[in-house]
C-alpha positions as CSV (number, residue, x, y, z in Angstrom):
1,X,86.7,76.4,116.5
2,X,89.0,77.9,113.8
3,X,92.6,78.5,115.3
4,X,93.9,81.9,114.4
5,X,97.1,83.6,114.5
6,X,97.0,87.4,115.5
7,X,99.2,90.6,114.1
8,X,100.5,91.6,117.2
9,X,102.1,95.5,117.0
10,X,101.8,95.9,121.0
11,X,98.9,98.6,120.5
12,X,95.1,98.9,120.6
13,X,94.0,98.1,117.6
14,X,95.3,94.7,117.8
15,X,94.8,94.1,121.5
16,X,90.8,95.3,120.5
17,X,91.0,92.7,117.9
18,X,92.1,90.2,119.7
19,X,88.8,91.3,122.6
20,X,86.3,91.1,119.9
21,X,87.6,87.4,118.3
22,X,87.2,85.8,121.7
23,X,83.7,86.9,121.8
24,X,82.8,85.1,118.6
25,X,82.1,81.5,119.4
26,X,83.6,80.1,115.7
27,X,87.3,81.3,116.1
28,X,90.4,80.8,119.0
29,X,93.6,82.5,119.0
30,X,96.2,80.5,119.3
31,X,98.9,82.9,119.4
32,X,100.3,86.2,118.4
33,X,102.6,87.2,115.6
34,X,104.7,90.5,116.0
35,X,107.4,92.0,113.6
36,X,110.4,93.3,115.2
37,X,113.3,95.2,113.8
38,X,116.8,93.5,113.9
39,X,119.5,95.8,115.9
40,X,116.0,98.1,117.5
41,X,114.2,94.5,119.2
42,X,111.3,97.0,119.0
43,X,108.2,96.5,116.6
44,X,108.6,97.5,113.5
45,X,106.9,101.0,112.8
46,X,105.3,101.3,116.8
47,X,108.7,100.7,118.1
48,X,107.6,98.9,121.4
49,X,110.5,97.0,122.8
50,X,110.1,93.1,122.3
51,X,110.1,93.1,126.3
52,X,106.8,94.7,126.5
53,X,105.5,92.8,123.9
54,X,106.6,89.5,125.7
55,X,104.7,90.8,128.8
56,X,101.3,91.8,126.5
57,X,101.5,88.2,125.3
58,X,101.8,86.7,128.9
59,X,99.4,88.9,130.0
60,X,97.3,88.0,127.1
61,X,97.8,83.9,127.9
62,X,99.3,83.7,124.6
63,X,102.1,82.6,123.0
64,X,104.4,84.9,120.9
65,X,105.9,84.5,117.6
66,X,108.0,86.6,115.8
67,X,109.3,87.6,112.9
68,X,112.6,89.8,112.4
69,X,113.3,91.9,109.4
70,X,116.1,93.9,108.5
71,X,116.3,98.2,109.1
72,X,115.0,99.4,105.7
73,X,114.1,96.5,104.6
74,X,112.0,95.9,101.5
75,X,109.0,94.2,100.5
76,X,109.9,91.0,98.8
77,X,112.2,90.5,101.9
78,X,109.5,91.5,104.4
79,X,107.5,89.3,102.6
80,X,109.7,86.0,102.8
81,X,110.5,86.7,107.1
82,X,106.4,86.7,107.2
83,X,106.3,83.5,105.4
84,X,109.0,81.7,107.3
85,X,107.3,82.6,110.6
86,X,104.2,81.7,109.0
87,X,105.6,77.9,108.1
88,X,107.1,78.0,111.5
89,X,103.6,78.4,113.3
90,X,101.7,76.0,110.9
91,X,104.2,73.3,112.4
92,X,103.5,74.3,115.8
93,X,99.6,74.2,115.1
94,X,98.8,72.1,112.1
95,X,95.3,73.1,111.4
96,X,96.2,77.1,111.7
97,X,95.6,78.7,108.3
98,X,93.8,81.9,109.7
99,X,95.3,85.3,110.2
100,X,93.8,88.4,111.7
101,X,94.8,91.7,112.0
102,X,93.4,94.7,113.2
103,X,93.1,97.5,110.4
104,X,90.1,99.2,110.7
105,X,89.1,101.3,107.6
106,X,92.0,100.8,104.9
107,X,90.7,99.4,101.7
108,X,93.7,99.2,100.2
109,X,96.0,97.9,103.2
110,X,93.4,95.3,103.2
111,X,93.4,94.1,99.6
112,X,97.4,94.0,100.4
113,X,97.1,91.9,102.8
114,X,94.5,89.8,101.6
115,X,96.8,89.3,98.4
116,X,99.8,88.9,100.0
117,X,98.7,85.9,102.3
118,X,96.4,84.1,100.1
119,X,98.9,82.5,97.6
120,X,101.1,81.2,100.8
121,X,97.8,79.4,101.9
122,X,96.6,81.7,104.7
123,X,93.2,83.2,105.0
124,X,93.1,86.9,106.4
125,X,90.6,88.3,108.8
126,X,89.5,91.8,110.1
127,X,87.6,91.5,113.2
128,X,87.7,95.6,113.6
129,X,87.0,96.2,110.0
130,X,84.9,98.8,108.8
131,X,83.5,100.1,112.2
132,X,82.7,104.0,113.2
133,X,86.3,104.9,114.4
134,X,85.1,107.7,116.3
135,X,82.9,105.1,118.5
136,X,85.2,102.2,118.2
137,X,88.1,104.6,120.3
138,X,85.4,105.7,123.1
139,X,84.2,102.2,123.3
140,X,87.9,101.1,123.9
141,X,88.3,103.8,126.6
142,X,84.4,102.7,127.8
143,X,85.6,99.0,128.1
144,X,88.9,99.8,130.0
145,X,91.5,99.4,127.2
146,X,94.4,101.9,128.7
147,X,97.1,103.1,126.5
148,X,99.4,105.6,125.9
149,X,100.6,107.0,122.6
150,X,103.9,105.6,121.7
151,X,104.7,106.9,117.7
152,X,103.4,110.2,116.3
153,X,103.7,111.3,113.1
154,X,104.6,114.9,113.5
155,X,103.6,115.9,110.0
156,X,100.2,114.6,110.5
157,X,99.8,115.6,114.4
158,X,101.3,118.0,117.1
159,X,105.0,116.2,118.5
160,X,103.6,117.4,121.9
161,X,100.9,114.4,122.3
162,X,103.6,111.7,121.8
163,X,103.6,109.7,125.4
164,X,99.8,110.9,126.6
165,X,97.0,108.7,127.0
166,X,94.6,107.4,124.9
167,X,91.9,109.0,126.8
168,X,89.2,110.7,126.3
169,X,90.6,114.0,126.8
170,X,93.0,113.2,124.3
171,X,90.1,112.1,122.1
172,X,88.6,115.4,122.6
173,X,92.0,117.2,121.8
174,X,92.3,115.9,118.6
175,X,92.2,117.7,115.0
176,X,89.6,117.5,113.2
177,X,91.9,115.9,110.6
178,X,92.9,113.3,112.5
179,X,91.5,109.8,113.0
180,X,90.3,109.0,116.4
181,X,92.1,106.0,116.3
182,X,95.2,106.9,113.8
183,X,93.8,104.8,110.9
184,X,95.8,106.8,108.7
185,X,99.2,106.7,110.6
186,X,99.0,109.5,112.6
187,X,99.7,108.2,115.9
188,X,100.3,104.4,117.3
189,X,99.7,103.5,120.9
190,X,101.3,101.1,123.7
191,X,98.7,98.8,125.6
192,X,99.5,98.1,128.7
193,X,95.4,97.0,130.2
194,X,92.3,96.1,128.5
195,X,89.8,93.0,128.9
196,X,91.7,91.2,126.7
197,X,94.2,91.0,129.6
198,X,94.6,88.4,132.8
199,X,96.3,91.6,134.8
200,X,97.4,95.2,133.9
201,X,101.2,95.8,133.0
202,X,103.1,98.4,134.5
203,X,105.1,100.4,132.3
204,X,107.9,103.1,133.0
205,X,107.8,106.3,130.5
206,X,111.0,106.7,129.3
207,X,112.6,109.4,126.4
208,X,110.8,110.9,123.7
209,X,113.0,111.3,120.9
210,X,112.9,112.0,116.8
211,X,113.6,109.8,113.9
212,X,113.4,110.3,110.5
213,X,113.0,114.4,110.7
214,X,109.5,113.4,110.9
215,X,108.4,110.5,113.3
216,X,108.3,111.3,117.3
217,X,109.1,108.5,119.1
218,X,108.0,107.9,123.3
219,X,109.9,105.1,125.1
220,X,107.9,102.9,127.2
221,X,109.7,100.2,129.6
222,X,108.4,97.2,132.5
């Protein structure tokens, strides 16, 4: 079995990538990698707190690591946070040299990642990859993954879906323009059940507010 280290945001794309490795019978994650913001304790760009990401990972039977970055912070600094928390769970699990994330249809975010990691002696892996996201977001719903949206990007979709559930209804309400799964940044979501779970979380709603001019942002708490 190949021990592999997850991208952990908090949301469904990852917590669907981390359902679909453990149904391969060549790969185990060992734990799960998330990148907070220093002075938020949120995920960077989802901005789900570090305490609901603590309780996905319990709820997960995982371990979490993280790796803190600056507010604005810039690539070659991102870059060397990444690698530290890299070397820091290579100690921890000697024979790790795997990690997975959960982008779906990006070429390029993929080719980024896949050069970024390579020269610090880590082989990348997209379990989600290339599937029909139009079917891949109704078979979440189909195999109880339950979510609510937590980031929307109101010059891409309506403010007024920030906080809903990532539901079929909301599938339904969707733009044309959009990606049934927010491939392209249109929306993130917050996990809180899914078979990829030992037990649901319950999470409080909490204020919706607007950052940036531009991104609308819906609180979720335990």
């Amino acid at each position: 079995m190949i021990p592999v280290l997850l991208s952990w945001s908090g949301g469904k794309d990852a917590a669907w990538a981390l359902h679909a490795l453990r149904q391969r019978g060549d790969v185990q994650v060992v734990a799960l990698l998330s990148t907070l913001t220093e002075g938020y304790d949120r995920a960077s760009m989802q901005g789900v707190r570090r305490e609901v990401l603590q309780a996905q990972a319990e709820a997960a039977g995982l371990p979490l690591l993280e790796a803190w970055i600056p507010q604005a912070c810039d690539n070659t600094l991102y870059l060397q946070r990444m690698a530290d928390a890299l070397l820091q769970a290579r100690l921890r699990w000697p024979g790790l040299h795997t990690l997975a994330f959960g982008d779906l249809l990006l070429e390029d975010i993929r080719r980024w990642r896949e050069q970024q990691y390579a020269p610090l002696g880590w082989q990348t892996l997209f379990p989600l990859f290339g599937r029909d996201t139009a079917q891949l977001a109704r078979q979440m719903i189909a195999g109880g993954l339950r979510a609510r949206l937590c980031c929307v990007d109101s010059q891409r979709l309506d403010p007024g879906f920030a906080g809903r559930a990532f539901d079929v209804a909301l599938l339904d309400a969707l733009p044309g323009t959009v990606d049934a799964c927010g491939e392209n940044g249109e929306f993130h979501t917050c996990v809180s059940d899914g078979p990829m779970f030992l037990h649901p979380l319950t999470l409080h709603q909490g204020q919706t507010v607007l950052r940036d001019a531009r991104y609308v942002y819906t609180d979720f708490h335990r």
